[in-house]
C-alpha positions as CSV (number, residue, x, y, z in Angstrom):
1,X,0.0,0.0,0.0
2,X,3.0,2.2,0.6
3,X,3.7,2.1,-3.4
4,X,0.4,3.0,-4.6
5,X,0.6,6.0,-1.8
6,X,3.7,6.4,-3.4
7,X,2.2,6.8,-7.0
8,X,-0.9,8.9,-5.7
9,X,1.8,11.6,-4.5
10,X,4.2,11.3,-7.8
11,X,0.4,11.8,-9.5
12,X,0.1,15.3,-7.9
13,X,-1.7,13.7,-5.6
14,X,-3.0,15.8,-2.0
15,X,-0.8,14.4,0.6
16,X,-3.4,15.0,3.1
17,X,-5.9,13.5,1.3
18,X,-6.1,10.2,0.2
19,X,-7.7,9.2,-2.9
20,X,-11.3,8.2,-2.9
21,X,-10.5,4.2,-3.1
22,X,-12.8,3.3,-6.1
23,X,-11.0,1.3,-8.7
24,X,-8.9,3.6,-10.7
25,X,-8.9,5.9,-8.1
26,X,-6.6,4.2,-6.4
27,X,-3.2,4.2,-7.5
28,X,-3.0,-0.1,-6.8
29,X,-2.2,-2.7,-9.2
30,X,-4.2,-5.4,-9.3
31,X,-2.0,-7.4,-7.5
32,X,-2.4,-4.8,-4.6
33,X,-5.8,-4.6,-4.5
34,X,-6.0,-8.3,-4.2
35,X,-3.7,-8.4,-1.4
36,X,-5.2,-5.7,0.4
37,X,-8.6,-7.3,0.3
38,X,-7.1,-10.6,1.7
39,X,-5.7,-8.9,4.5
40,X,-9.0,-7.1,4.9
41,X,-10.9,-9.8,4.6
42,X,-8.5,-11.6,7.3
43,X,-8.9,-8.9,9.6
44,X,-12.9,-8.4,9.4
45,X,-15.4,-11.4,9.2
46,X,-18.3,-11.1,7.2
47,X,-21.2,-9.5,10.1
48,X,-18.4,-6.8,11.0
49,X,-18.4,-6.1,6.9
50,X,-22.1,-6.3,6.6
51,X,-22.9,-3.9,9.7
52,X,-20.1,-1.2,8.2
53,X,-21.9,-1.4,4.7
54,X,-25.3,-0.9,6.2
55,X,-24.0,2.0,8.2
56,X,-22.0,3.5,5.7
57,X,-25.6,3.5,3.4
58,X,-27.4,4.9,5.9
59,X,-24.9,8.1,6.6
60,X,-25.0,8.5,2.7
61,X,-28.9,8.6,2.3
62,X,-28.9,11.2,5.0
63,X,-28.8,14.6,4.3
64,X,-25.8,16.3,4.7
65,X,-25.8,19.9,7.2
66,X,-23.1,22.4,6.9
């Protein structure tokens, strides 16, 4: 993950922010996705993944206040 970090600041890339993470977006290989998701995946069982997703919609369908 350090490369594609890496890649994201040679890109111009804002070192404060990181990219968004969608595919393409993301400054991995293939390779380095995959391994990333392993280690995710290794990390967080499937409830603790399916509670984040539904909690992650729910903030999105909410409207935002500034």
């Amino acid at each position: 993950m350090a490369l594609a970090r890496q890649r994201f600041l040679d890109a111009g890339g804002d070192p404060r922010h990181p990219p968004s993470g969608l595919n393409g977006d993301d400054y991995m290989t293939d390779a380095e996705r995959e391994e990333a998701l392993t280690i995710a995946r290794s990390l967080f069982n499937d409830e603790y993944i399916k509670t984040y997703l539904q909690n992650k919609r729910q903030n999105n369908l909410q409207p935002q206040i500034d």
